[in-house]
FIRO-645046 format. One record per atom (N, C-alpha, C): residue in one letter; x, y, z. Coordinates in nm, 2 decimals. Layout:
// FIRO-645046
<r A <X Y Z>>
...
//
This chain:
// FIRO-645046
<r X <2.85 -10.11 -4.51>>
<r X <2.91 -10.01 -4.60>>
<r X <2.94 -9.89 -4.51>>
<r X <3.10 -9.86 -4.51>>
<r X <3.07 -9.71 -4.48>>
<r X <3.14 -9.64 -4.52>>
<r X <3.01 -9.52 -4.53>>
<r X <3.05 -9.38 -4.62>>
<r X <3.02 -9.28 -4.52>>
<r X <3.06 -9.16 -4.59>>
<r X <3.08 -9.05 -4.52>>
<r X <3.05 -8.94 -4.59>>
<r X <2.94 -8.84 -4.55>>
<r X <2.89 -8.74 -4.63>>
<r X <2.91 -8.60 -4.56>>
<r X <3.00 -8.51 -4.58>>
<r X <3.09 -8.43 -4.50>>
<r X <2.98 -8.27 -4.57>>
<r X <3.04 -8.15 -4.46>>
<r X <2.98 -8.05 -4.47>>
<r X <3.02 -7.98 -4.63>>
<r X <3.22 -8.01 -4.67>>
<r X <3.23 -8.01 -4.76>>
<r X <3.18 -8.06 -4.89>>
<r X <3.16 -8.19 -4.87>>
<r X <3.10 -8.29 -5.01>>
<r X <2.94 -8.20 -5.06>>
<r X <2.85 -8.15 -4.92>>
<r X <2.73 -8.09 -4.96>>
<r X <2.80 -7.94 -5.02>>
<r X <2.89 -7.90 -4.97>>
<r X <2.91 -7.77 -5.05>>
<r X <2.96 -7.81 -5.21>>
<r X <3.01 -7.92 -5.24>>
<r X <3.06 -7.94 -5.36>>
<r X <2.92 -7.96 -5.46>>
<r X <2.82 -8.02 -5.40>>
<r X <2.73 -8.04 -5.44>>
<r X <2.62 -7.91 -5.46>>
<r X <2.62 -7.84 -5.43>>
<r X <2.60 -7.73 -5.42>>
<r X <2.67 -7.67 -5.52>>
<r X <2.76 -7.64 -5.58>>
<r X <2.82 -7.62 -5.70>>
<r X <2.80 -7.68 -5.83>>
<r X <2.79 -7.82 -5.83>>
<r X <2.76 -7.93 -5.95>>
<r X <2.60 -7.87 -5.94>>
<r X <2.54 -7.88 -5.86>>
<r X <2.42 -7.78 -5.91>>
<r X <2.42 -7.68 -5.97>>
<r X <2.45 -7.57 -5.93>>
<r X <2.47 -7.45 -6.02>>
<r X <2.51 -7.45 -6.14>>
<r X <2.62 -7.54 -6.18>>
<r X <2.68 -7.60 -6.35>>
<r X <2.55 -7.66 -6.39>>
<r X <2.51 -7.77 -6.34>>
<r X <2.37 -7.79 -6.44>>
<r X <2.27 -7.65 -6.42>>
<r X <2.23 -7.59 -6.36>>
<r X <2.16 -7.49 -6.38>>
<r X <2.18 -7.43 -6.50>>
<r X <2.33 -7.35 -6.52>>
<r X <2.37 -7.30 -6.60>>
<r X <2.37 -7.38 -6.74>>
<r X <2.38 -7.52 -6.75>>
<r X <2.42 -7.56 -6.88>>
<r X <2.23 -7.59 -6.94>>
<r X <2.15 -7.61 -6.86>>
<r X <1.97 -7.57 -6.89>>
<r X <1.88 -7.67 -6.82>>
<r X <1.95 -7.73 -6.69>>
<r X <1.86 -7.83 -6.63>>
<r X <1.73 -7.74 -6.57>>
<r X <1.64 -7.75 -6.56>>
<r X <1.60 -7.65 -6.46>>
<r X <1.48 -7.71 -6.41>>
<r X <1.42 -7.85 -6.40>>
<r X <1.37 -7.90 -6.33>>
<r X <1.40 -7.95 -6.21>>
<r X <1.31 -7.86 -6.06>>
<r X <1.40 -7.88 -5.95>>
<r X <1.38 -7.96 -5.87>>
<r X <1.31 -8.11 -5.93>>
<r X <1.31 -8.17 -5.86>>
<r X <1.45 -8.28 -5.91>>
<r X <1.49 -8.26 -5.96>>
<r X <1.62 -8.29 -6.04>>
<r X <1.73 -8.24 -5.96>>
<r X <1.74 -8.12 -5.98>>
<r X <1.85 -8.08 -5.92>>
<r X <1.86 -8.06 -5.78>>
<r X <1.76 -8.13 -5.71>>
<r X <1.77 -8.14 -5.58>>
<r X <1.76 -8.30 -5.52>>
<r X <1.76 -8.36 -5.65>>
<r X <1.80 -8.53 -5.64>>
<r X <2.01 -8.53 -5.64>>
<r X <2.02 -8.39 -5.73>>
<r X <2.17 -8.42 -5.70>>
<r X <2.25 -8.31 -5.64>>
<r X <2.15 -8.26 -5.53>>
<r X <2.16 -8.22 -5.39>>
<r X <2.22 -8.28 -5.32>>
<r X <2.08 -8.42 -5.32>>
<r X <2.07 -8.50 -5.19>>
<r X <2.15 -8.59 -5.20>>
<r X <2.16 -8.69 -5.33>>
<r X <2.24 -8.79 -5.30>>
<r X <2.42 -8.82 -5.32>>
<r X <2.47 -8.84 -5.27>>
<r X <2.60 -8.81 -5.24>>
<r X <2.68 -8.92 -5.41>>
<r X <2.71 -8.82 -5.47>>
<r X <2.75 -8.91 -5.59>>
<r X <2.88 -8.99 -5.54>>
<r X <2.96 -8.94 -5.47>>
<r X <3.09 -9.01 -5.44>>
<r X <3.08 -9.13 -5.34>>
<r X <2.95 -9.16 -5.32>>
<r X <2.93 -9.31 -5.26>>
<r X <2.90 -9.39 -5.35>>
<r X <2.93 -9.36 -5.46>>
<r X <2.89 -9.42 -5.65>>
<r X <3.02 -9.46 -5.73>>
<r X <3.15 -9.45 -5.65>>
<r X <3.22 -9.40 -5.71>>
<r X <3.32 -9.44 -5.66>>
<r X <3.48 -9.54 -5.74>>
<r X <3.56 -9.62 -5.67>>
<r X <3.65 -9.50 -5.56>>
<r X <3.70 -9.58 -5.43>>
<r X <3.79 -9.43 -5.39>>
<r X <3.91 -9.39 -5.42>>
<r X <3.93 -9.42 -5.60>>
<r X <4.03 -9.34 -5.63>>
<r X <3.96 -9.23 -5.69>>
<r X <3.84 -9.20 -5.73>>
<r X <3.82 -9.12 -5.84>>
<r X <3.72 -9.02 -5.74>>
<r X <3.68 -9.03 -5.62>>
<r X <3.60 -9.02 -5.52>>
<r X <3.62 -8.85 -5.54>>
<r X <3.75 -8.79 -5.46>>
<r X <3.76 -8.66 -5.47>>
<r X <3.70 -8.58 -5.55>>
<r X <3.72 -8.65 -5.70>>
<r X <3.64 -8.59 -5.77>>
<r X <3.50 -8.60 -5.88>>
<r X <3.42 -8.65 -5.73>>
<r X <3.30 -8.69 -5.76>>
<r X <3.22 -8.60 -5.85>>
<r X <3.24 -8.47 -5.80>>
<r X <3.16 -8.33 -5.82>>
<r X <3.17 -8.24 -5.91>>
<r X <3.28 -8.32 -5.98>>
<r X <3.33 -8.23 -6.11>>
<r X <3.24 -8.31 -6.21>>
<r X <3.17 -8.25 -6.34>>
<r X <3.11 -8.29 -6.45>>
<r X <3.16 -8.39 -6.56>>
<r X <3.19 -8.48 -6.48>>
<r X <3.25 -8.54 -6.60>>
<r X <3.23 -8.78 -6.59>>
<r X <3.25 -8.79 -6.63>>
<r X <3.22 -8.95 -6.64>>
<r X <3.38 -9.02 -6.56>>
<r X <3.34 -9.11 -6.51>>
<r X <3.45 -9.22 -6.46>>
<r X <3.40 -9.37 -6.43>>
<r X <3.56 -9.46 -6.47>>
<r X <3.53 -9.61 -6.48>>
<r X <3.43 -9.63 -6.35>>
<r X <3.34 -9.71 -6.34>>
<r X <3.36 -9.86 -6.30>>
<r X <3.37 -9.94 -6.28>>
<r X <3.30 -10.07 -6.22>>
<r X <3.31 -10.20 -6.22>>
<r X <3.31 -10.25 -6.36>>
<r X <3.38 -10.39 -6.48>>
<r X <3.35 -10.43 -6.51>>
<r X <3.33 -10.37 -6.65>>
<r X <3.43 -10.30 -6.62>>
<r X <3.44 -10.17 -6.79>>
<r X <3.32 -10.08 -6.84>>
<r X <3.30 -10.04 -6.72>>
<r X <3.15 -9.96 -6.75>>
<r X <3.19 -9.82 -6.67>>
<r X <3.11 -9.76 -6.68>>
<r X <3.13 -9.59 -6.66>>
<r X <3.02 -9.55 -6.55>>
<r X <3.02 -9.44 -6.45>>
<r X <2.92 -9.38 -6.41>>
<r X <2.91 -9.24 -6.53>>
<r X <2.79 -9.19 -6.61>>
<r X <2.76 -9.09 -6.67>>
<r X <2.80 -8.97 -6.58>>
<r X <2.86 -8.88 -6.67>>
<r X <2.91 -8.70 -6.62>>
<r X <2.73 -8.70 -6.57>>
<r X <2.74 -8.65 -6.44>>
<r X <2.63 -8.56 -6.39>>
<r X <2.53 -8.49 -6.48>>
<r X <2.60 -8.39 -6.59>>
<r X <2.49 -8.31 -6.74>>
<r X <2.43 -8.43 -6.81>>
<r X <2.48 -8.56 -6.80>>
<r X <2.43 -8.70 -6.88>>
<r X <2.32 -8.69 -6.85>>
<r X <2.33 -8.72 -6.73>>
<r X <2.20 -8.81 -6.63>>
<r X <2.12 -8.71 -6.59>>
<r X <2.15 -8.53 -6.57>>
<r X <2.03 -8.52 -6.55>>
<r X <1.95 -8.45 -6.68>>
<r X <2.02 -8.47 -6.81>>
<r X <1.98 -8.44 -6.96>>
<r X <1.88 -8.55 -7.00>>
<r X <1.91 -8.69 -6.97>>
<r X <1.82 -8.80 -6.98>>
<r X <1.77 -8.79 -6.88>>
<r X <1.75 -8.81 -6.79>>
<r X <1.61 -8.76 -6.68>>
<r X <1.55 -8.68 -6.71>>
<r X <1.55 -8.56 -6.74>>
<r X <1.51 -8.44 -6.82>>
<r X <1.38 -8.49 -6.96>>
<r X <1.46 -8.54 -7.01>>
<r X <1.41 -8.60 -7.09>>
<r X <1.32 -8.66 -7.13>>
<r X <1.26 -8.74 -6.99>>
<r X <1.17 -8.86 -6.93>>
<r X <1.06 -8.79 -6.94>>
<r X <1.05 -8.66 -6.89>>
<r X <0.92 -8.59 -6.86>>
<r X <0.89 -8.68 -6.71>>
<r X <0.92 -8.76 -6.61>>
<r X <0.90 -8.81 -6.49>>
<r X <0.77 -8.74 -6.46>>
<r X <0.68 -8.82 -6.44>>
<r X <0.55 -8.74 -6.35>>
<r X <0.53 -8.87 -6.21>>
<r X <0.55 -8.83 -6.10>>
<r X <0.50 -8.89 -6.00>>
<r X <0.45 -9.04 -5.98>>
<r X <0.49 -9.16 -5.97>>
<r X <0.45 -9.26 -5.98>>
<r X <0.46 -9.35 -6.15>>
<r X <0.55 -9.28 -6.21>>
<r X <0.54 -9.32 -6.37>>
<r X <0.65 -9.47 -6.31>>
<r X <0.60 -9.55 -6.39>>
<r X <0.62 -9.71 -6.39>>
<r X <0.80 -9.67 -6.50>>
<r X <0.91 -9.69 -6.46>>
<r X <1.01 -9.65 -6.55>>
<r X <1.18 -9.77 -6.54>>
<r X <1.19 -9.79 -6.67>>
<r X <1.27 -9.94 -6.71>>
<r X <1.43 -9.83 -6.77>>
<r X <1.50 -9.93 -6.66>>
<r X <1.63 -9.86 -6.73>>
<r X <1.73 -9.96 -6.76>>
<r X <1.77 -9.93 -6.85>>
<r X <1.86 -10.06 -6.90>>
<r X <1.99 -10.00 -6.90>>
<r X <2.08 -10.07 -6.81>>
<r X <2.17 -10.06 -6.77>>
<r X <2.24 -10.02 -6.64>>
<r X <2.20 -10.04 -6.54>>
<r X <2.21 -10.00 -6.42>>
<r X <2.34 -9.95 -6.37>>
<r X <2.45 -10.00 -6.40>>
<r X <2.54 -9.98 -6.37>>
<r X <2.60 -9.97 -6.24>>
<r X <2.66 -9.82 -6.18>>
<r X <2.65 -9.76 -6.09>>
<r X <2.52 -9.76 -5.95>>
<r X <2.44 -9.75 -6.04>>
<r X <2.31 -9.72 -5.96>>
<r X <2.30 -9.59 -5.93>>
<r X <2.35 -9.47 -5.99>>
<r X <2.29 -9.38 -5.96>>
<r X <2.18 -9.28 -6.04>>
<r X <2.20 -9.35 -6.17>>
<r X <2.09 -9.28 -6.26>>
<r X <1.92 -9.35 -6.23>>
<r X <1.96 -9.48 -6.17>>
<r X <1.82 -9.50 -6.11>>
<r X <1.80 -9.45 -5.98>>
<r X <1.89 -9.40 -5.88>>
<r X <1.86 -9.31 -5.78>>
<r X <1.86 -9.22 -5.78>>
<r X <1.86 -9.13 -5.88>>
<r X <1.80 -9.02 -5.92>>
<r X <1.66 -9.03 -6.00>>
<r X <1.64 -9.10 -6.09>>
<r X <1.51 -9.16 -6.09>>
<r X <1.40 -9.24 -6.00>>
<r X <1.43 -9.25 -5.88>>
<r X <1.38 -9.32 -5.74>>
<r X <1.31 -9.14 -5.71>>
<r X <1.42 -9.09 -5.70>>
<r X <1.40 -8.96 -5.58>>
<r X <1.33 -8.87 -5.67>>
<r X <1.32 -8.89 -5.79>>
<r X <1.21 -8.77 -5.85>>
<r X <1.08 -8.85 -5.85>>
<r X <1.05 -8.94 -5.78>>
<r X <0.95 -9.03 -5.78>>
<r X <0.87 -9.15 -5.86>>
<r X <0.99 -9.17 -5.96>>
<r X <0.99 -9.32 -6.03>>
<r X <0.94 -9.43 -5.97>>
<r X <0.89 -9.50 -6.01>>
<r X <0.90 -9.65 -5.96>>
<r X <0.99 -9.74 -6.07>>
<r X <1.11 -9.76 -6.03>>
<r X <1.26 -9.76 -6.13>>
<r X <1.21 -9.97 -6.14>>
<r X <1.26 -10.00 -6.26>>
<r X <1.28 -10.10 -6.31>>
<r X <1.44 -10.11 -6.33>>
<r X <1.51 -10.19 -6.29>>
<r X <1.65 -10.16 -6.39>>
<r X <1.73 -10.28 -6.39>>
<r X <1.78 -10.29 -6.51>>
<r X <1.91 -10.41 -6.59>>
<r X <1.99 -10.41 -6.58>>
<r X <2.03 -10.47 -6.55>>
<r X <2.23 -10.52 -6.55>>
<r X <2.26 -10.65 -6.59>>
<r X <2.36 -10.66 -6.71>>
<r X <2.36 -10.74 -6.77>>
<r X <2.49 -10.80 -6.70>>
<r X <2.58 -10.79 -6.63>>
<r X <2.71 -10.78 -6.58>>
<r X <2.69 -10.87 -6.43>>
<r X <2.66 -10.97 -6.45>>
<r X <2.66 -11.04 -6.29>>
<r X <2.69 -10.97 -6.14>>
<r X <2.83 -10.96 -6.18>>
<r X <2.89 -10.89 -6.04>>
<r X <2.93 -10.74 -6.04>>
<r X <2.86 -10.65 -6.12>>
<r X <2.83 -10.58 -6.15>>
<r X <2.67 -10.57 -6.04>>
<r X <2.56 -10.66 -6.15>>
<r X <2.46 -10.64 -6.05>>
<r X <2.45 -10.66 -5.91>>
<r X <2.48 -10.80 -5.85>>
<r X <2.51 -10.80 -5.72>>
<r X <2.52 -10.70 -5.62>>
<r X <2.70 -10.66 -5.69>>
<r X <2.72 -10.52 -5.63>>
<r X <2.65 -10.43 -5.64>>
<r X <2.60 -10.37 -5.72>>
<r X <2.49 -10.26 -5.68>>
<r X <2.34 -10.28 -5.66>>
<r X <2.30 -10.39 -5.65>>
<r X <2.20 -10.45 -5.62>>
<r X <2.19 -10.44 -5.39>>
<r X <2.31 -10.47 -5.38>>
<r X <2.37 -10.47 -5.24>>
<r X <2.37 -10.32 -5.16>>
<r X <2.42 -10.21 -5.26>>
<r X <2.45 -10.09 -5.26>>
<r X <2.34 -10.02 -5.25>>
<r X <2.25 -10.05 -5.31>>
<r X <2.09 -9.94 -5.34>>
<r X <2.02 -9.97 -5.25>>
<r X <2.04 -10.06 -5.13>>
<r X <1.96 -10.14 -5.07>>
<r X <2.09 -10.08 -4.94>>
<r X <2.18 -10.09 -4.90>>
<r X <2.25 -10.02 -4.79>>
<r X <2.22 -9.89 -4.80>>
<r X <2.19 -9.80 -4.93>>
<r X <2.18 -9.70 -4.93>>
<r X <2.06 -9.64 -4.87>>
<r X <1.92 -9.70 -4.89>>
<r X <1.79 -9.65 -4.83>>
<r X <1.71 -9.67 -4.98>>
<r X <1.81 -9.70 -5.07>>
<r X <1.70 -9.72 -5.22>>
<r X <1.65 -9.85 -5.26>>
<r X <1.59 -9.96 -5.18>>
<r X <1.58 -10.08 -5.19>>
<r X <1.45 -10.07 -5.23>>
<r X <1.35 -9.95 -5.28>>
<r X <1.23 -9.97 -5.39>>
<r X <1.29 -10.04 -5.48>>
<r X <1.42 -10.00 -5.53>>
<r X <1.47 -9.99 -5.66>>
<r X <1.45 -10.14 -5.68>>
<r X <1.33 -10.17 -5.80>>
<r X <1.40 -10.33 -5.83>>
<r X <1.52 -10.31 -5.92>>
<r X <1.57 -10.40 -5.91>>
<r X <1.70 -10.41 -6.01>>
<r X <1.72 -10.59 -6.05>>
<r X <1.72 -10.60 -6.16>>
<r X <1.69 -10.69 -6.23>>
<r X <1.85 -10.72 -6.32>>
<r X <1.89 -10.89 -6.32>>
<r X <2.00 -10.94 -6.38>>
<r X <1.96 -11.02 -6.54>>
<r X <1.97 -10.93 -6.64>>
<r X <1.95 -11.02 -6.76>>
<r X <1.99 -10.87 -6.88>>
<r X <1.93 -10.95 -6.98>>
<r X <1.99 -10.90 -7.13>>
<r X <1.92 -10.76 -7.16>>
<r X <1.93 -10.66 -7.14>>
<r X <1.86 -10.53 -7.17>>
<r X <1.76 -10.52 -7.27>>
<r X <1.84 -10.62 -7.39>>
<r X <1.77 -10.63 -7.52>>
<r X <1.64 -10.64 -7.51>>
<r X <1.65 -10.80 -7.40>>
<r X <1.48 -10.84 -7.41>>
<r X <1.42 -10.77 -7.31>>
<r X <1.48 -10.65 -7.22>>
<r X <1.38 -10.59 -7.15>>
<r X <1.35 -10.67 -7.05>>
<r X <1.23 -10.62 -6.98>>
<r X <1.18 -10.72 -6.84>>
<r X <0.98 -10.75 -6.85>>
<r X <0.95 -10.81 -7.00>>
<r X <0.87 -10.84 -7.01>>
<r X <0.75 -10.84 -6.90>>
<r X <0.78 -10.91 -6.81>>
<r X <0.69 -10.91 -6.71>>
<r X <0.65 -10.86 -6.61>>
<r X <0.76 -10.73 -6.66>>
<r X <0.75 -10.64 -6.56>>
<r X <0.63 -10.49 -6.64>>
<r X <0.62 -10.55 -6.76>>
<r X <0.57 -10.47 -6.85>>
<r X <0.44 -10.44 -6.89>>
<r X <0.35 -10.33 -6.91>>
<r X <0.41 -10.18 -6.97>>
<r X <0.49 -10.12 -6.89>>
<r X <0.53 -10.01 -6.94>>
<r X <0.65 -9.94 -6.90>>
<r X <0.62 -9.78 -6.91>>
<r X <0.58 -9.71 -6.85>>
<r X <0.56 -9.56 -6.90>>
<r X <0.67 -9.50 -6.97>>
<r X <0.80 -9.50 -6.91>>
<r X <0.94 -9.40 -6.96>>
<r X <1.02 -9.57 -6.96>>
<r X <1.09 -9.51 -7.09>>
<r X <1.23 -9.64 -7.02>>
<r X <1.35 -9.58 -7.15>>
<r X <1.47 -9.57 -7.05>>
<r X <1.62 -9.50 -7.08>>
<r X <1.71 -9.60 -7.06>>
<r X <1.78 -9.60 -7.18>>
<r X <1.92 -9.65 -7.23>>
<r X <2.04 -9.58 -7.19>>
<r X <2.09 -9.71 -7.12>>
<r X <2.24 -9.57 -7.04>>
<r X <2.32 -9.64 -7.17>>
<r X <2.34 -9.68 -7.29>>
<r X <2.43 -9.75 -7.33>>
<r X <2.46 -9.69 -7.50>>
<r X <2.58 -9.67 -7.55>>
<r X <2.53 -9.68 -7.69>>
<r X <2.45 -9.79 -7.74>>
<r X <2.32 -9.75 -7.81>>
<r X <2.27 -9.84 -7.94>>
<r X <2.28 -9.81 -8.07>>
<r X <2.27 -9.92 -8.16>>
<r X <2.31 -9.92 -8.31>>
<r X <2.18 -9.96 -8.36>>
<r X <2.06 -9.98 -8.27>>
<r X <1.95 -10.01 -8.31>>
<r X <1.86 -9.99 -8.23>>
<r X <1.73 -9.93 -8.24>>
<r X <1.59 -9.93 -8.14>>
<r X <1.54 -10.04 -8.13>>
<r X <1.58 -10.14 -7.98>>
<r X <1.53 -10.24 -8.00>>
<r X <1.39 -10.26 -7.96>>
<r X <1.34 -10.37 -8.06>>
<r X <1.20 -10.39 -8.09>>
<r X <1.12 -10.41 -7.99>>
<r X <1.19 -10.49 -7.90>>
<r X <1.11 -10.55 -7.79>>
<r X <1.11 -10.49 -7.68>>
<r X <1.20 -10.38 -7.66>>
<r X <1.16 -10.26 -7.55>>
<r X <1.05 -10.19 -7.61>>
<r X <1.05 -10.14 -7.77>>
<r X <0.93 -10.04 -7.81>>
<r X <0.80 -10.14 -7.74>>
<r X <0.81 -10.28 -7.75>>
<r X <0.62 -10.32 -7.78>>
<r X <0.64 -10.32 -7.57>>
<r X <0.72 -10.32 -7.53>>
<r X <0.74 -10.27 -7.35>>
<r X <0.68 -10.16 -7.34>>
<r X <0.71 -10.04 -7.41>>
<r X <0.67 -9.95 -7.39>>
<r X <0.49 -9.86 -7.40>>
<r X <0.43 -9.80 -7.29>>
<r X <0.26 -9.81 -7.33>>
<r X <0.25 -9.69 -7.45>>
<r X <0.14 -9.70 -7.51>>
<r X <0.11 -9.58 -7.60>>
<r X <0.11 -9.45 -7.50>>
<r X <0.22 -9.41 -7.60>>
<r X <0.22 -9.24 -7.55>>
<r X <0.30 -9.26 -7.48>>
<r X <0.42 -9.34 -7.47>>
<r X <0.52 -9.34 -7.36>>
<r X <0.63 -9.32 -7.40>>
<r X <0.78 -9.31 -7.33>>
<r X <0.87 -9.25 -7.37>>
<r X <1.01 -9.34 -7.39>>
<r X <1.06 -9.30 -7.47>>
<r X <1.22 -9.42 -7.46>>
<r X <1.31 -9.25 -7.48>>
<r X <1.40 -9.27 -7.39>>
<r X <1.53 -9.18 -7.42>>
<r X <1.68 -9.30 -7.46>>
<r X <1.71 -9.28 -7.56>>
<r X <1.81 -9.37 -7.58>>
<r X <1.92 -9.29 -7.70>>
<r X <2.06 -9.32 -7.63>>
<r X <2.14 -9.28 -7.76>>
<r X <2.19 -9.36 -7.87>>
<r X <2.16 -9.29 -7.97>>
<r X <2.14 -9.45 -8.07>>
<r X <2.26 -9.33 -8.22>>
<r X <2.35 -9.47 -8.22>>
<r X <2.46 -9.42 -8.34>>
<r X <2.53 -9.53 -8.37>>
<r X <2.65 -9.54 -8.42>>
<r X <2.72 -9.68 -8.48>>
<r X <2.85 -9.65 -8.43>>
<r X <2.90 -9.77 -8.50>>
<r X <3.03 -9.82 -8.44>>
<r X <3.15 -9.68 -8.39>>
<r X <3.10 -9.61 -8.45>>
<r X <3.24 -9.49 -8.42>>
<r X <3.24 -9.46 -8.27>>
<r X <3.11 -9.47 -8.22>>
<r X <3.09 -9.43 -8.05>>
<r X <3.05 -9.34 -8.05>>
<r X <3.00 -9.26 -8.13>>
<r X <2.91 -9.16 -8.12>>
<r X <2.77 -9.13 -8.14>>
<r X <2.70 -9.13 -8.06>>
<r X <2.53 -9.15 -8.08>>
<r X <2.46 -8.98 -8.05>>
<r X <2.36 -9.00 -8.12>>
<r X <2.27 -8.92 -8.10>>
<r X <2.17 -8.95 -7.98>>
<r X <2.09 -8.82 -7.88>>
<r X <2.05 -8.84 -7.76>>
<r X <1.88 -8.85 -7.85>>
<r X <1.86 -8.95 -7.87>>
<r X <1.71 -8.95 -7.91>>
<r X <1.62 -8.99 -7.78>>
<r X <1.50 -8.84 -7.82>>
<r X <1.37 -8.91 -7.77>>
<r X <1.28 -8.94 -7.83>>
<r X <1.22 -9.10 -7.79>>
<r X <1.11 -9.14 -7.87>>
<r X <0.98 -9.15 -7.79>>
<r X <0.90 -9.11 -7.92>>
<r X <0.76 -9.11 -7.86>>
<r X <0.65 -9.25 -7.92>>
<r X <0.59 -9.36 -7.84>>
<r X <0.54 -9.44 -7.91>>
<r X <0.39 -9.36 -7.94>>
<r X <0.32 -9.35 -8.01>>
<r X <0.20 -9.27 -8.08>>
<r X <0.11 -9.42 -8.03>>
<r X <-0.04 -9.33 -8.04>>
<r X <-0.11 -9.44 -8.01>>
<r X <-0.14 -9.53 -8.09>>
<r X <-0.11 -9.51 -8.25>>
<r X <-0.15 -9.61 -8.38>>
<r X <-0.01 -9.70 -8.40>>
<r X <0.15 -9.68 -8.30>>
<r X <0.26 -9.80 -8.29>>
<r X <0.33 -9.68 -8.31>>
<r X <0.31 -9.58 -8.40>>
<r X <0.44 -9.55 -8.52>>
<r X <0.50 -9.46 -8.38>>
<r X <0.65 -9.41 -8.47>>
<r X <0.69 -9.35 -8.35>>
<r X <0.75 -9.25 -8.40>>
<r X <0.79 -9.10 -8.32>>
<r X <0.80 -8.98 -8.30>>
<r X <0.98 -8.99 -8.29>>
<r X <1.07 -8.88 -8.34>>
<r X <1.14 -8.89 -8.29>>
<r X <1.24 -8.74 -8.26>>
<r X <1.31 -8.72 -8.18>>
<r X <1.32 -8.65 -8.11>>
<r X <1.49 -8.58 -8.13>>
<r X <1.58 -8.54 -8.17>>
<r X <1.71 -8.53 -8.15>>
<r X <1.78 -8.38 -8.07>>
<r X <1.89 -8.46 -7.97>>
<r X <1.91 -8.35 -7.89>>
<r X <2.04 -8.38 -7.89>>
<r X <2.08 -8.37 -7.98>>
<r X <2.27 -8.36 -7.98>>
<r X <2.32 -8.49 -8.00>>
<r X <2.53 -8.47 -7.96>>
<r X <2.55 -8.58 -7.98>>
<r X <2.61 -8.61 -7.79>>
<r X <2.66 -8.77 -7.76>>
<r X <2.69 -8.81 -7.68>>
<r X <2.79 -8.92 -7.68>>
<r X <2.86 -8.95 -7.60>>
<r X <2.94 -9.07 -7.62>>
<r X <2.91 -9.18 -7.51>>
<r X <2.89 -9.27 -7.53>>
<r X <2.86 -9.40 -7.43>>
<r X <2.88 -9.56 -7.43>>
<r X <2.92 -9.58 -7.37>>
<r X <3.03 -9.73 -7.34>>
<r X <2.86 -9.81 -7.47>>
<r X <2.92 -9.93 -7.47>>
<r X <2.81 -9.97 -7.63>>
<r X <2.71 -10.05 -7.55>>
<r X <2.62 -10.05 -7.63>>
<r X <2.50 -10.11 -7.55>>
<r X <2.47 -10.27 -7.62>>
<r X <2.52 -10.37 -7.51>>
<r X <2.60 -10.53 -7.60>>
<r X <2.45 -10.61 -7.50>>
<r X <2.44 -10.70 -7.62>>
<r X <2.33 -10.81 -7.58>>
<r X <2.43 -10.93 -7.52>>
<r X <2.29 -11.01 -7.48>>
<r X <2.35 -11.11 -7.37>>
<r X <2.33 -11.10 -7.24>>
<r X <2.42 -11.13 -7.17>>
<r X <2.46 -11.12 -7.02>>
<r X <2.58 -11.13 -7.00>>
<r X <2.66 -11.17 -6.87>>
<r X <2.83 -11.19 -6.84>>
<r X <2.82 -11.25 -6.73>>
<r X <2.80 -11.37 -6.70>>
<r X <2.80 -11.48 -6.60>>
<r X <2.93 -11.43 -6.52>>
//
């Protein structure tokens, strides 16, 4: 793989910081995960130039990388403490789990998209992030055996909190997921599983996000 990370691209990055500052990120170990890692090695090289601007672009496979405010609003979210055990469904890109690597995650992550996962399975691993497990199956059922789970985030719209990520999840632990219906517009919910099952719930605006579909894609 080769990429190229220019004195420019750090100065651009250096500005997409400041915008999250200003819009209310202010966890700095956050914003110095999107310091360090170069988003436009994430990113096809048509859309590359404008890695650094806030905003979402295609994919592999009809999927999106999240606008920058996404990802570090759901990171945010997570409450991340140091070594937290953390499941993400939907891998995509791979950069919202390398931003979750570098605030010190131990990242679980799904891809339901075969050549989807491959490729960034290959990528996270050329990049220096080959902690990252990253795992090929149905988000729905989660990664049982990789489980409990302290934090675990949904890059996807959902139309439902699925059941078998909550009993994934340990008491007192966290799900960030945007959950709304067919229109494509979801709410940024955080859930809290309580020690007696029941759960807590959290609402932080609205969001739009490619849908969150069971199965796999051979």
């Amino acid at each position: 793989m080769i990429v190229v990370d220019t004195h420019r691209h750090r100065g651009l990055r250096q500005q997409l910081v400041k915008e999250l500052k200003t819009k209310g990120i202010r966890d700095e170990r956050i914003l110095d995960a999107f310091m360090q890692i170069p988003r436009h090695f994430f990113l096809e090289k048509t859309f590359a130039e404008w890695a650094y601007k806030d905003v979402a672009f295609p994919i592999d496979a009809d999927q999106t990388i999240s606008q920058p405010f996404t990802v570090a609003m759901q990171t945010s979210l997570l409450n991340i403490k140091k070594g937290d055990k953390v499941l993400e469904i939907g891998t995509g890109s791979g950069f919202q789990a390398s931003v979750l690597y570098h605030i010190g995650a131990k990242v679980y992550t799904i891809e339901r998209q075969k050549k989807l996962f491959e490729k960034t399975e290959k990528f996270l691993h050329d990049l220096g992030f080959g902690n990252v497990r990253t795992l090929f199956g149905d988000g729905y059922e989660g990664a049982p055996r990789f489980a409990p789970f302290d934090k675990i985030i949904i890059t996807a719209g959902a139309v439902e909190i699925p059941k078998k990520l909550i009993d994934q999840l340990k008491p007192n632990g966290l799900m960030v997921i945007p959950l709304g219906d067919e229109s494509g517009v979801q709410k940024m919910l955080r859930i809290t599983k309580n020690e007696d099952g029941s759960l807590t719930r959290e609402n932080f605006g609205n969001y739009r996000f490619v849908p969150f579909l069971k199965g796999v894609n051979i």
